[in-house]
C-alpha positions as protocol buffer text, in pm:
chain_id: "A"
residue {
  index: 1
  type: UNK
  ca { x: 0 y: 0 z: 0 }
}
residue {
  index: 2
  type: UNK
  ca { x: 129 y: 370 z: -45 }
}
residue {
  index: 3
  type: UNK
  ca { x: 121 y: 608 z: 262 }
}
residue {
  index: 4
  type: UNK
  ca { x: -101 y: 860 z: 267 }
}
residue {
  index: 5
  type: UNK
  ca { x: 37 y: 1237 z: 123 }
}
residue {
  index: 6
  type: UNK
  ca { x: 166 y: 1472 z: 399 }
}
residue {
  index: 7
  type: UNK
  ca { x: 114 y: 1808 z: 355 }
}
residue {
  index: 8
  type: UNK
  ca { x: 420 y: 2083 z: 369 }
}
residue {
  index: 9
  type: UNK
  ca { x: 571 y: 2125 z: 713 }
}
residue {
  index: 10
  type: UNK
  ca { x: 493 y: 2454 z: 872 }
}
residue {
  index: 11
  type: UNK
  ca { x: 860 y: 2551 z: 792 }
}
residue {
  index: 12
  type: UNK
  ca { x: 807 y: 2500 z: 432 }
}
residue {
  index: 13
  type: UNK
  ca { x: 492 y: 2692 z: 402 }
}
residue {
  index: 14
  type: UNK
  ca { x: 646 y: 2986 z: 611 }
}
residue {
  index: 15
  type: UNK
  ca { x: 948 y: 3001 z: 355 }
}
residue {
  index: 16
  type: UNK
  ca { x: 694 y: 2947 z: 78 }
}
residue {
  index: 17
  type: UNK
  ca { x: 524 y: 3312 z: 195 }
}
residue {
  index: 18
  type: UNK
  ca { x: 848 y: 3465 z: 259 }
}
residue {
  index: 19
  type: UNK
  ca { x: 941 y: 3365 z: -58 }
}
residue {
  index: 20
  type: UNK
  ca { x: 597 y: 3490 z: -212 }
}
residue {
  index: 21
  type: UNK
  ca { x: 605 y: 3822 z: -24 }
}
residue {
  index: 22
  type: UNK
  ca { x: 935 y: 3926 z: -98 }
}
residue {
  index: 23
  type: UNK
  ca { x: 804 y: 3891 z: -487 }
}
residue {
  index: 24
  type: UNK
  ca { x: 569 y: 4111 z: -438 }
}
residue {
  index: 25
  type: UNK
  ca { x: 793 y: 4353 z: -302 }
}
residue {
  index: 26
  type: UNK
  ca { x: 987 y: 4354 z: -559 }
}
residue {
  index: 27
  type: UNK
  ca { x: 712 y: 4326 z: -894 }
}
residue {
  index: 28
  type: UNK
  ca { x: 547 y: 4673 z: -664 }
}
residue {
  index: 29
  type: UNK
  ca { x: 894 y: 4829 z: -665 }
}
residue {
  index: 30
  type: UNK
  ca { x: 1003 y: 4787 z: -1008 }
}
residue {
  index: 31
  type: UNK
  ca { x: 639 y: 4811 z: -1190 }
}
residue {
  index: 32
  type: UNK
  ca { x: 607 y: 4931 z: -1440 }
}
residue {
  index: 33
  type: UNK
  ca { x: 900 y: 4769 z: -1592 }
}
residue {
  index: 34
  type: UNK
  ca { x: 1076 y: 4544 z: -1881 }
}
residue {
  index: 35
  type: UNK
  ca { x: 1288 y: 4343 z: -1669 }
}
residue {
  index: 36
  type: UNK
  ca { x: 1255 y: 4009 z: -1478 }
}
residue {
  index: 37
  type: UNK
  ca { x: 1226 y: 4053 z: -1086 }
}
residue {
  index: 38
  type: UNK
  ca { x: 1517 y: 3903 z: -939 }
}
residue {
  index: 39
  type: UNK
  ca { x: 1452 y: 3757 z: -567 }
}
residue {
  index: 40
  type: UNK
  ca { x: 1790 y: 3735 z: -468 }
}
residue {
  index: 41
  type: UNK
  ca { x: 2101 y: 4016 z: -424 }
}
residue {
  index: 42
  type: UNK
  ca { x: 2373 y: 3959 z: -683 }
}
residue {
  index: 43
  type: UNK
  ca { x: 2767 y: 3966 z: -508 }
}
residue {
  index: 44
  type: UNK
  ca { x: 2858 y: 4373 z: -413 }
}
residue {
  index: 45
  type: UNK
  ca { x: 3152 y: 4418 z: -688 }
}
residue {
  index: 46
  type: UNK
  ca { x: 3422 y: 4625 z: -642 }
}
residue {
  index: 47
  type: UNK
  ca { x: 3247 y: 4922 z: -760 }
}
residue {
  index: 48
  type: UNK
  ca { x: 2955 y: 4850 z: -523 }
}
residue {
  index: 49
  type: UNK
  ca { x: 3247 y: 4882 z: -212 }
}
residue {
  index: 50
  type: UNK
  ca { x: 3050 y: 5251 z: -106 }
}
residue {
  index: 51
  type: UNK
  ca { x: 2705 y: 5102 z: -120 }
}
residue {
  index: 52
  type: UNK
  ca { x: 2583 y: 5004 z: 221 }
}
residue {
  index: 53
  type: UNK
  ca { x: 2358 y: 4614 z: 217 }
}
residue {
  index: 54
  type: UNK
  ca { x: 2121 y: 4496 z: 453 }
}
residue {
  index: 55
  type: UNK
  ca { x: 2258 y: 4198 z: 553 }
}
């Protein structure tokens, strides 16, 4: 017999939201535009040395 099909663990579904939030975020911040959103932060370069991140 098969086992019956567990749902996602609360962890999942909270990184699932994070994950759909921060989306948002940044589709509200960039509309309108051409370009793909991009979830996460490219490397700073060197040029980006004077630019402070949130960590």
């Amino acid at each position: 017999m098969t086992k019956p099909h567990k749902g996602p663990s609360p962890k999942e579904i909270k990184e699932k939201q994070d994950l759909e939030e921060a989306l948002e975020e940044g589709l509200e911040e960039t509309f309108p535009g051409s370009d793909p959103v991009n979830v996460i932060q490219p490397a700073p370069s060197r040029e980006d040395g004077h630019v402070k991140r949130k960590p």
